[in-house]
C-alpha positions in Angstrom: 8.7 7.5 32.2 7.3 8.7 28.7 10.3 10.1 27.2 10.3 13.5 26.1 11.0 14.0 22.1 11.6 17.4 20.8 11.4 17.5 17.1 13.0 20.6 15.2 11.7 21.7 12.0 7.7 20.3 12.9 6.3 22.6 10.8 7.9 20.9 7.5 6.4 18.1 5.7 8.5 15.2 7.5 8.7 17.3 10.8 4.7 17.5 11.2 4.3 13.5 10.3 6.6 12.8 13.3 4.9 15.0 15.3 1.5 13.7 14.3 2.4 9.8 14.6 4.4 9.8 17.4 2.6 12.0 20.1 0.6 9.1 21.2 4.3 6.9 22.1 6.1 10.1 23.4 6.2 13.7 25.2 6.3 15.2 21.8 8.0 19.1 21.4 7.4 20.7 18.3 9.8 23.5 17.2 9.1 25.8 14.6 8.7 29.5 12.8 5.6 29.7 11.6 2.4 27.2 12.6 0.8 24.9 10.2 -2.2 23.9 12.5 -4.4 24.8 15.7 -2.3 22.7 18.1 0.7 24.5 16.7 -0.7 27.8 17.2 -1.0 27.2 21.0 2.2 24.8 21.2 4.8 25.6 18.9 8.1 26.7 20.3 9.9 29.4 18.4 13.7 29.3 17.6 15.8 30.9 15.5 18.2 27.9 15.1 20.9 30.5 14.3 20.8 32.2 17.5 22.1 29.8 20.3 20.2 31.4 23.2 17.0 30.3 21.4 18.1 27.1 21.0 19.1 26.4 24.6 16.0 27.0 25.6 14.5 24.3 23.5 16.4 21.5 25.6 15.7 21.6 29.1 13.9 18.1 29.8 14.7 17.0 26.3 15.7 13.1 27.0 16.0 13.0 22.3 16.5 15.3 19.4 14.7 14.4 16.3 16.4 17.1 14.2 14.5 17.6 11.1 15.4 21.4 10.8 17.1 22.8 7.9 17.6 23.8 4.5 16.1 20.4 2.8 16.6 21.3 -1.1 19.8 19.9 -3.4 19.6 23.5 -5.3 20.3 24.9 -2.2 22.4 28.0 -1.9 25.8 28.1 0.2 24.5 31.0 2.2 21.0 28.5 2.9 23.1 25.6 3.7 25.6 27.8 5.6 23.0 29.1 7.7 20.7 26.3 9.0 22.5 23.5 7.8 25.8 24.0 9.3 25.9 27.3 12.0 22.2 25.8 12.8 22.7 22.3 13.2 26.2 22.9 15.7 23.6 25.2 17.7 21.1 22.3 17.9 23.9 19.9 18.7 25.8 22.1 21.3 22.3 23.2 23.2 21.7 19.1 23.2 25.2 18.3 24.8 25.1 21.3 26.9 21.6 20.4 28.6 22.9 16.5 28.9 20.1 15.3 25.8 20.7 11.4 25.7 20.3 11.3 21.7 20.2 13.1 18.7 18.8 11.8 15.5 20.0 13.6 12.7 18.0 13.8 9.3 20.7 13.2 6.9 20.5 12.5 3.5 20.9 10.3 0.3 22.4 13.8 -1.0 24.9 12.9 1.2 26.5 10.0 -1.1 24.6 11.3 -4.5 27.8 11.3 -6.6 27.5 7.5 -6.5 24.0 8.3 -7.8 24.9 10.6 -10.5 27.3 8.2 -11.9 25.4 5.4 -11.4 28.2 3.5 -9.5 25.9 0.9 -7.6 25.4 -0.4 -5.1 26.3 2.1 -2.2 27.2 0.9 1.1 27.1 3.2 4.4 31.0 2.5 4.9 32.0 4.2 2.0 33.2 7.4 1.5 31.2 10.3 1.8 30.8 12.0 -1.9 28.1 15.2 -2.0 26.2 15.7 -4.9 25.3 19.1 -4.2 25.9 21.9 -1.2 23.0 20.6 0.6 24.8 17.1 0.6 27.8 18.3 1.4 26.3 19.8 4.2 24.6 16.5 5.5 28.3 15.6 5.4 29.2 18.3 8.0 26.4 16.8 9.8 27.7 13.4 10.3 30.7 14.2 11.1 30.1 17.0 13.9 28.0 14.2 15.6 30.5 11.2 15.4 33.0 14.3 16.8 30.2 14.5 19.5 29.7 11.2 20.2 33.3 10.8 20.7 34.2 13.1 22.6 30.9 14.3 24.8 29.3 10.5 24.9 25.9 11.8 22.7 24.2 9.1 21.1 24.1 10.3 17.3 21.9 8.1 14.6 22.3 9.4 11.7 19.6 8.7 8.6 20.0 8.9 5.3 16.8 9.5 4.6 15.5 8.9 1.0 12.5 10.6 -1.4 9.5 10.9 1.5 6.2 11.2 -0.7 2.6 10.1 -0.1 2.4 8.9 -3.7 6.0 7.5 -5.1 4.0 7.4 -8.7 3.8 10.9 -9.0 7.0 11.1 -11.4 8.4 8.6 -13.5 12.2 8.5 -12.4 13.3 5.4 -11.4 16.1 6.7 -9.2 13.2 8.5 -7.4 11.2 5.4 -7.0 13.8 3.2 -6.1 14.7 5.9 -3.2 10.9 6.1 -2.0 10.4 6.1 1.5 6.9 5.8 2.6 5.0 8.0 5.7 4.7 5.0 7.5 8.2 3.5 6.8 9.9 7.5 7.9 7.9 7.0 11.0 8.9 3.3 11.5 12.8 4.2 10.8 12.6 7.2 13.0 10.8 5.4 16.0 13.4 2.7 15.7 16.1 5.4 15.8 14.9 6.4 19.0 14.7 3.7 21.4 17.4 0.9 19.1 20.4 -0.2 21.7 23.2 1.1 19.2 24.9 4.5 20.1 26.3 5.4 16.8 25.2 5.1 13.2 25.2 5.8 9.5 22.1 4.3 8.0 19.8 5.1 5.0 16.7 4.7 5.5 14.1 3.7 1.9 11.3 1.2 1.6 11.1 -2.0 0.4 11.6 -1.4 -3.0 12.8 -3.7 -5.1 15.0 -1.7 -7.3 16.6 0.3 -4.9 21.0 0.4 -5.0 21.2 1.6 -1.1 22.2 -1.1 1.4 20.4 -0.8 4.5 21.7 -4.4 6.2 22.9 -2.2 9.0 19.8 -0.3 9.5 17.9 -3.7 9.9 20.5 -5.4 12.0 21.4 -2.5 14.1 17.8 -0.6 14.5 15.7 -3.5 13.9 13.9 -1.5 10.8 12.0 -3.3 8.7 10.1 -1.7 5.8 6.7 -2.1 5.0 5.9 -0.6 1.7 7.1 -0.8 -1.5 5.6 1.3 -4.9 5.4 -1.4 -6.9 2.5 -2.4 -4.3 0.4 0.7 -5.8 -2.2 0.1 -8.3 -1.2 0.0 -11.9 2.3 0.1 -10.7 5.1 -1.8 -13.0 8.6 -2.0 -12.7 10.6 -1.6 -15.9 13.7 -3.8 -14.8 17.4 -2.5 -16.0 20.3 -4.8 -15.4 22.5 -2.5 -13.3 20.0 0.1 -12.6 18.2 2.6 -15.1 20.2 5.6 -16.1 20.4 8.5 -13.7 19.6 12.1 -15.2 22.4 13.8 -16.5 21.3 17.1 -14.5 21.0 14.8 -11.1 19.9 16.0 -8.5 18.3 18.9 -10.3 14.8 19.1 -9.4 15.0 15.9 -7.1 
């Protein structure tokens, strides 16, 4: 049976990719506020991610949760982050155990060990310990740790990603840290795709392209999930790396504006 995906946050950037590249694999939900398209206008279920009820009513049927829902910016205020990131997320993850959802993948975040970043303390390694660069990180934090709670104790498959800089063009600024971070549309859908269906239960894993300068190591997310990235933006015209021994310096204001 086509298993039925509903992705939170569909109306975002990330969110409507999903929705757009995967609908053809899976019985794709979209949740949302506001529509961005026809087919959202006519499909789009409505939740307030902050009021349970609404929630609930999301799951029934649900086999995964693709939660891509949330406050997404590092400037990010507490209340924001408060709000969606942390009451909203426990809403999405309690409605998913309560209705007997089979996964959750969680949109996590570099954010989530920027510290490293900002100090330029390389490489970084999914086992280490967590170290928020921002509220929004710390928040992503939360995140992972709620679902390894609910994976332990209610059985929920949780993947967790630690999703880099998603652009359609990784040359539009000129910070290596950004670059090395890229993760292209077709990698986020490849990473996500192998999220759902991989064997493994449980999972921290960041999730970039190919890039050759990146500090992130994503062994586990190739063994475990069987990812394997595509691109790379040194593949783009006119494209050149500028190689630093021990990476280029990060911005002192990191992750301002990232």
């Amino acid at each position: 049976m086509t298993r039925r995906i509903l992705i939170t946050g569909a109306t975002g950037g990330v969110g409507m990719l999903l929705a757009e590249r995967l609908r053809d694999e899976y019985d794709i939900v979209e949740h949302g506020r506001t529509p961005k398209n026809e087919r959202q206008e006519k499909t789009l279920r409505r939740a307030d991610l902050t009021d349970y009820d609404e929630v609930r009513a999301l799951m029934d049927g649900i086999d995964t949760v693709v939660h891509m829902a949330g406050s997404a910016s590092p400037e990010s205020s507490w209340v924001d982050v408060l709000q969606a990131n942390i009451i909203g997320f426990r809403n999405v993850l309690e409605a998913a155990r309560e209705a007997g959802v089979r996964r959750f993948v969680f949109a996590s975040s570099n954010h989530a060990m920027g510290m490293y970043d900002r100090h330029e303390e390389w490489p970084v390694y999914p086992h280490q310990l967590p170290r928020g660069d921002s509220l929004y990180g710390v928040s992503k934090i939360f995140g992972e740790a709620l679902g390894r709670f609910y994976h332990d104790e209610h059985g929920i498959d949780f993947i967790a990603l630690r999703i880099g800089w998603v652009s359609a063009d990784p040359l539009t600024v000129d910070e290596d840290i950004l670059r090395a971070m890229w993760l292209s549309e077709d990698d986020t859908v490849e990473v996500v795709r192998r999220a759902i269906e991989a064997e493994v239960r449980f999972g921290l894993y960041y999730a970039v392209s190919d890039n050759p300068n990146r500090r992130w190591d994503m062994t586990n997310t190739m063994l475990e999930l069987g990812y394997r990235p595509k691109d790379s933006w040194t593949d783009r015209d006119h494209a050149r790396e500028r190689v630093v021994e021990g990476g280029a310096p990060t911005p002192d204001n990191w992750p301002e504006g990232s």
